[in-house]
N, C-alpha and C positions, 0 to 999 in steps of 0.2 A: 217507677224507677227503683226504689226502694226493694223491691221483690228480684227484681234483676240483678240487684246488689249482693243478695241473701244466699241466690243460686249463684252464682261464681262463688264467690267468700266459701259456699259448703261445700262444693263442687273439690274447690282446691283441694281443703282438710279431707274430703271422700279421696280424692287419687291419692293423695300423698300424705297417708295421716301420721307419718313420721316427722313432718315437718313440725304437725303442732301437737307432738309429743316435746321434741325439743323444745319448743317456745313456752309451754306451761311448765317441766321441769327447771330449765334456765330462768324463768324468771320467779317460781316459788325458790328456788335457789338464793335468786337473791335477794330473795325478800327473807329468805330466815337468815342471811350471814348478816343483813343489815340488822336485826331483830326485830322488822317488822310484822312478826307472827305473834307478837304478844297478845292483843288483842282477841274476844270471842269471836270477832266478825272477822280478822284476820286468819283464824283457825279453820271456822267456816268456809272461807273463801279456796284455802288450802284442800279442804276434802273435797270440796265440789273440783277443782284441780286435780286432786288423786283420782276422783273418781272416773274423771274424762278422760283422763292419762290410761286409765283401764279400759275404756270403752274404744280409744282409740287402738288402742293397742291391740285388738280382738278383729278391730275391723282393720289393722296390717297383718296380721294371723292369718283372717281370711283369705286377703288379697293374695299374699304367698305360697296361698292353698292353692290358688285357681293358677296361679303364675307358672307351680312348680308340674301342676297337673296338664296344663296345656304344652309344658317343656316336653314331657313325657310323651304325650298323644304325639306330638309333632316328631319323637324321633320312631317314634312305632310307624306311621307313615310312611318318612324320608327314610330308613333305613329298614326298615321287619323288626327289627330289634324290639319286645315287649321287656322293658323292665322292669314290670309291676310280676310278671311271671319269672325273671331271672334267666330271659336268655330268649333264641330267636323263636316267633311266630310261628 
């Protein structure tokens, strides 16, 4: 069960890793306005935070990559129109 748990849970963060770009920004957010960041381990915790924050970030890059490239393909297609060349097929 535990495993089953792990793939939804990563699944979600892989489609939608904006979601938990928000959720680790808002909450180091609020953890430095309370000044909960004082701390070594608190700082720590913060850069493994930044760092996923970048990782996630890369894998909505991607995603946008393929999002924006399939728009494309699809109106070359539906229409002749090649807009990677600037004009029709």
């Amino acid at each position: 069960m535990p495993a089953t748990l792990s793939f939804w849970f990563g699944l979600g963060l892989n489609e939608v890793p904006f979601v938990g770009i928000y959720v680790l920004v808002a909450s180091t957010a609020l953890a430095a306005a309370e000044g909960d960041l004082e701390s070594p381990g608190a700082k720590v915790a913060a850069a493994v935070a930044a760092i996923v924050t970048v990782g996630l970030a890369v894998s909505a890059w991607r995603g946008l990559g393929v999002l924006i490239t399939s728009v494309v393909d699809t109106r070359v297609l539906i229409k002749g129109d090649d807009l990677r060349c600037g004009g029709a097929v």
